[in-house]
C-alpha positions in Angstrom: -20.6 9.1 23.2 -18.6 7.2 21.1 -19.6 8.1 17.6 -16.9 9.7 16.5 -14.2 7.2 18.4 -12.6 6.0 15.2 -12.3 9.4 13.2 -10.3 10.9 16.6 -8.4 7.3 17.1 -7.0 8.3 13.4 -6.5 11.8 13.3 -4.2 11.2 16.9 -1.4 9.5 14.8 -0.8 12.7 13.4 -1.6 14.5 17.1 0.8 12.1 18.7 3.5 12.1 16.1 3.7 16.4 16.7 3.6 16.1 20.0 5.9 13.1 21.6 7.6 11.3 18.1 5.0 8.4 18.8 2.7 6.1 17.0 -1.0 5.5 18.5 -2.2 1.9 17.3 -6.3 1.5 16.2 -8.2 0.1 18.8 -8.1 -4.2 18.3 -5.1 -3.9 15.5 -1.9 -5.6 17.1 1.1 -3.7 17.5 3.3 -2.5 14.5 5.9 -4.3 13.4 8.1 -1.1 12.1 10.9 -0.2 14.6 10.4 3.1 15.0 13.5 3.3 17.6 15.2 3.4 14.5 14.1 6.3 12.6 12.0 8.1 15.3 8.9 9.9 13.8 8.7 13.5 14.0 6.4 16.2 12.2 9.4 17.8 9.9 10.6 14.8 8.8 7.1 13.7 7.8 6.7 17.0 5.8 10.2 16.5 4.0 8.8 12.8 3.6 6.0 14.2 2.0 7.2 16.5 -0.4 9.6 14.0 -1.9 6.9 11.8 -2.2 5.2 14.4 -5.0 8.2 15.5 -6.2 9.6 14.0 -9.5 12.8 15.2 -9.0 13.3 11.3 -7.2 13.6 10.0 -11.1 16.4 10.3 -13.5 14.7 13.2 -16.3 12.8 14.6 -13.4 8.9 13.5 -14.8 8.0 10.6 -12.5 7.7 10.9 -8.9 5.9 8.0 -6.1 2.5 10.1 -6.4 2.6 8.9 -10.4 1.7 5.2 -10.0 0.5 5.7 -6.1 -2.3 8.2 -6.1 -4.4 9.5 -2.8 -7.7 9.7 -4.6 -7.0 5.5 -5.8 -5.9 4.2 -2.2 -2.2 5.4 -3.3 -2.1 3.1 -6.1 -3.2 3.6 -10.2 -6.3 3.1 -12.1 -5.4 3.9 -15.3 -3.4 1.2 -16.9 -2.8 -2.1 -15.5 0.8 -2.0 -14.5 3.5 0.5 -13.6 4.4 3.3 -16.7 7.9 4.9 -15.8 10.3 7.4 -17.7 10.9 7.6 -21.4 7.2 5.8 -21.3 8.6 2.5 -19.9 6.1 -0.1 -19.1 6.8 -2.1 -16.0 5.9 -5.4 -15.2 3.4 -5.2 -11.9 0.8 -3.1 -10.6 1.8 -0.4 -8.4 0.8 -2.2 -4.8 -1.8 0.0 -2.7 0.0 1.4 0.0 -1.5 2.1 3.5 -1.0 0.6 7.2 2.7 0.2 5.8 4.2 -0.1 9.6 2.2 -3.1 10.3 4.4 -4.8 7.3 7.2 -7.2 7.2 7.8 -7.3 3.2 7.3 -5.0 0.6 6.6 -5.5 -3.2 4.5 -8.1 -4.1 7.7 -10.9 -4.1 8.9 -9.4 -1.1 12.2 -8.3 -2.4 12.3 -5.6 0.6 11.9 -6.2 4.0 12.6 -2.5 5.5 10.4 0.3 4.8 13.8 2.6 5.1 14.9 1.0 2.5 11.9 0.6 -0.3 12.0 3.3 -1.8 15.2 2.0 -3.4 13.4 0.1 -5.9 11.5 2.1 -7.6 14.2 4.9 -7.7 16.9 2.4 -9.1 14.3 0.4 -11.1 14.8 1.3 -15.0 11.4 1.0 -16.4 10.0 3.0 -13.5 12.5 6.2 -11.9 15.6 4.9 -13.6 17.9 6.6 -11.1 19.9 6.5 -8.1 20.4 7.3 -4.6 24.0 9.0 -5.5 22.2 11.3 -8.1 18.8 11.8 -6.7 21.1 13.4 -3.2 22.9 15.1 -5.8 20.2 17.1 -7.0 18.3 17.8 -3.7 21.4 19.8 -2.4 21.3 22.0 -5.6 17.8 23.5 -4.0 17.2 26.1 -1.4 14.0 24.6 -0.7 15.1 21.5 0.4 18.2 22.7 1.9 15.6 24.1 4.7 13.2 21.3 4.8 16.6 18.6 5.3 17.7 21.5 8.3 14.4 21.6 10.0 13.9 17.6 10.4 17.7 16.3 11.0 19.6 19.7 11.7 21.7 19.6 8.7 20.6 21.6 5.3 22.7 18.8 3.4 20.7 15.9 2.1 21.8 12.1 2.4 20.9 8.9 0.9 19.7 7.5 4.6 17.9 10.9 5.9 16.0 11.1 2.0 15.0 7.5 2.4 13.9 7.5 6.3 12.2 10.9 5.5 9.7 9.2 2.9 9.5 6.4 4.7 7.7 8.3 7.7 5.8 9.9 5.1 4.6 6.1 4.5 4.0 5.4 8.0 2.0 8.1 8.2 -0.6 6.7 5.8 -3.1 5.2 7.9 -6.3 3.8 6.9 -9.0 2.9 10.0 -12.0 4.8 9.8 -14.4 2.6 7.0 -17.8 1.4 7.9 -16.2 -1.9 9.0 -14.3 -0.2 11.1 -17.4 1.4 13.2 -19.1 -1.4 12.7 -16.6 -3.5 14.5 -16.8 -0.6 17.0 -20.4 -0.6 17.8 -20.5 2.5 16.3 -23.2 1.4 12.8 -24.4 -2.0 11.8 -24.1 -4.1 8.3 -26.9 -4.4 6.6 -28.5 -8.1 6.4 -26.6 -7.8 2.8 -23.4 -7.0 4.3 -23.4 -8.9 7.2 -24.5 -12.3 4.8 -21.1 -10.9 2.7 -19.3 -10.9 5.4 -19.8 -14.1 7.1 -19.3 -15.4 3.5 -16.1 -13.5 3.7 -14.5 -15.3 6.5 -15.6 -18.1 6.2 -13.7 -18.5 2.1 -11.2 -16.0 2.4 -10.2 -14.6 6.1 -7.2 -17.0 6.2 -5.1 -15.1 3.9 -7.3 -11.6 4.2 -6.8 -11.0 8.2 -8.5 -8.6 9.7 -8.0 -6.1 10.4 -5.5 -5.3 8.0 -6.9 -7.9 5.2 -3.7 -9.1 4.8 -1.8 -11.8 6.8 1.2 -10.1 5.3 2.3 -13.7 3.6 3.3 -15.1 0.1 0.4 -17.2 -1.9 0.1 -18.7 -5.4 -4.1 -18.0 -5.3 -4.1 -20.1 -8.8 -3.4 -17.4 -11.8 -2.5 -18.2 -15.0 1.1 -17.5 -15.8 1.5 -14.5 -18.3 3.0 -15.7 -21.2 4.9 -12.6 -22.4 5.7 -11.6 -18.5 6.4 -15.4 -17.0 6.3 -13.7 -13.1 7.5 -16.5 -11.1 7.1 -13.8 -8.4 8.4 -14.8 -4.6 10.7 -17.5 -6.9 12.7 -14.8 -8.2 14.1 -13.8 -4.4 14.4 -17.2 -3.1 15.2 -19.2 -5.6 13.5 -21.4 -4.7 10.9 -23.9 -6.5 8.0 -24.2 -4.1 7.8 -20.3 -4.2 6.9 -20.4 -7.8 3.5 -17.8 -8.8 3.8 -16.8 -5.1 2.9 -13.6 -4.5 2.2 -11.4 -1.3 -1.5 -11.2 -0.5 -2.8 -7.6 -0.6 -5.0 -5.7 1.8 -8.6 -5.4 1.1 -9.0 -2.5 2.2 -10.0 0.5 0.3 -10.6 -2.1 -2.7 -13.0 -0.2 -4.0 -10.7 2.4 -4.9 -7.6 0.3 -5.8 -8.4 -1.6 -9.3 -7.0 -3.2 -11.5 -6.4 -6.0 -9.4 -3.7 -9.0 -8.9 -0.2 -8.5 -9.2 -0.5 -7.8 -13.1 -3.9 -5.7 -12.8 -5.5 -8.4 -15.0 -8.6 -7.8 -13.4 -10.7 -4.4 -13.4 -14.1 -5.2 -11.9 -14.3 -7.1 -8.2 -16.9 -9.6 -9.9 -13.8 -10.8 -12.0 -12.1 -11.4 -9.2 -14.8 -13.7 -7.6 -15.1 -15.4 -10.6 -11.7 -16.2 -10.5 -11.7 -17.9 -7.4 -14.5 -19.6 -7.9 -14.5 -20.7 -11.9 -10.5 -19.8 -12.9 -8.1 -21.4 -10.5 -5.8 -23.0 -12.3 -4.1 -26.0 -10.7 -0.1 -26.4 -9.7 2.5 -27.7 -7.1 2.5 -24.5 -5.4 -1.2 -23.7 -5.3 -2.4 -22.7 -2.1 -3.5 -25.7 -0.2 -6.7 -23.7 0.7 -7.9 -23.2 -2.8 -7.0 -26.8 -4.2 -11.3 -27.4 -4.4 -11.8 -24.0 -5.1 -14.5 -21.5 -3.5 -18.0 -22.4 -4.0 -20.3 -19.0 -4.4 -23.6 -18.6 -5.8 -24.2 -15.5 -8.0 -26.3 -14.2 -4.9 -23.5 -14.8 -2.6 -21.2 -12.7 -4.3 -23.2 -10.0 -4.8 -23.1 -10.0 -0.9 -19.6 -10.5 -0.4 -18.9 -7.4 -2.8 -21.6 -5.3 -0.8 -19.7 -6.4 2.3 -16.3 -5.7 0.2 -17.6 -2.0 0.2 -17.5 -1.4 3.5 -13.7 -1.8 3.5 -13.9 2.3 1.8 -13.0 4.7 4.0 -13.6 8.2 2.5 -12.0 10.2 5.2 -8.5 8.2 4.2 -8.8 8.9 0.6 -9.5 12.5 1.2 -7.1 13.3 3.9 -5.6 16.9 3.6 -2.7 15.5 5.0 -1.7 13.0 2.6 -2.5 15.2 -0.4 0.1 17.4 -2.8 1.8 19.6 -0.3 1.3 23.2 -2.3 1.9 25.1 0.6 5.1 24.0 0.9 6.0 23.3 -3.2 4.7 26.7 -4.1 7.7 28.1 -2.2 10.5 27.1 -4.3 
């Protein structure tokens, strides 16, 4: 009766968001911590939202748009190089963060240098090794095109596009992109059962590395120095560079687990490719400072055996019908149009 709970719990967002402007939360997640009073969801501007997303007309020589560093098929991040690649084939400094579940979210980037989802998109737009353009400029452009001239009319009544209604329009978009249907997920729903493999992973799982890797999110949504070795040619001091402060030093904001399979490289550099690197890390690399995590000060003790298991459990964290989602892809029917 209730095999298919979670795959109808996640397709309702989008049921809901057509039919009364409102947001349906997962079953056991808490409630969101986007305002949505504020820029109240509605199926047009999610389609504008959309269609900027793909559209490289958001960077100054028109060849980079969101989708070029956060890509569908990779849990809306990159696989291909470790961090960002911009215009004029300008290398960035970070890997492009996974995005998904975005309205459960205080902070954005991984120092946390935005704290409004309205207002992310900024960054990478403004950001001169990645779009290497402007609000003022980008509006500029979008009222030169018929195309968007309708798509601005249909979601705020007015064919003239503004730096706030461009912004909140991809920000819905964001909101929009909601992972919850993994093996965890109906696992947690009584709708399958881990393997003895799995199961062993996961109680190894929270047990070393729940605190900072909540569920159901796997994120707590806070700031940690987990123990990297400072890049020598990049020096990331990471939350330390908003603050200013010293004890934020090599602090950066945990990532979600989920999808993980999907989202390598990983760490806030992509230093690592394969998800037994990562374990390694934690349990053979940590390198000691003032601002290590008081958590990891001893380390994680693992046996080879138990993180095989962890990884196994790890898996479960894919959910196929998120990475495949019609809805969230390239919107041709709408691009083909111009």
């Amino acid at each position: 009766m209730i095999k298919y709970f979670l795959v109808v719990i996640c397709l309702v967002f989008t049921q809901l968001i057509e039919q009364n402007n409102s947001y349906n939360t997962p079953k056991n997640w808490p409630a969101p911590f986007y305002n949505f009073k504020k820029n109240k969801l509605s199926k047009e501007k999610i389609l504008l939202g959309r269609v900027l997303f793909y559209d490289p007309i958001l960077s100054k020589d028109s060849t980079i748009s969101c989708n070029s560093c956060h890509s569908p098929f990779s849990a809306f991040t990159h696989v291909d190089h470790a961090v960002s690649h911009g215009i004029h084939d300008s290398i960035g400094t970070r890997n492009a963060p996974a995005l998904m579940n975005l309205a459960w979210h205080k902070s954005f980037m991984w120092d946390g240098a935005i704290n409004n989802l309205d207002m992310q998109s900024l960054a990478p737009i403004s950001h001169p090794a990645e779009m290497g353009s402007n609000i003022n400029d980008v509006v500029m452009k979008l009222n030169r095109s018929k195309l968007y001239k309708k798509l601005y009319h249909n979601a705020f009544n007015d064919s003239i596009a503004t730096g706030e209604h461009t912004l909140k329009a991809i920000a819905q978009f964001m909101l929009t992109i909601v992972s919850c249907n993994s093996r965890y997920d109906k696992v947690m729903n009584n709708e399958n059962k881990f393997t003895p493999q799995e199961e062993n992973g996961y109680q190894i799982f929270k047990k070393n590395c729940s605190s900072c890797h909540t569920e159901p999110l796997f994120t707590n949504g806070e700031f940690a120095n987990n123990g990297l070795a400072s890049d020598a040619l990049l020096n990331d001091k990471g939350r330390a560079r908003i603050t200013q402060k010293k004890e934020d030093a090599y602090k950066f904001k945990v990532p979600t687990l989920r999808n993980i399979e999907f989202s390598y490289p990983y760490m806030h550099d992509g230093r690592f490719k394969k998800l037994n690197e990562v374990l390694n890390h934690y349990t053979n690399g940590i390198k000691k400072s003032e601002t290590l995590d008081a958590k990891l000060q001893n380390g994680i003790v693992l046996t080879s055996n138990e993180k095989v298991d962890v990884i196994a459990f790890l898996l479960t964290l894919s959910d196929k019908q998120f990475l495949f989602d019609k809805k969230f892809a390239y919107p041709k029917e709408v691009i083909h149009l111009q």
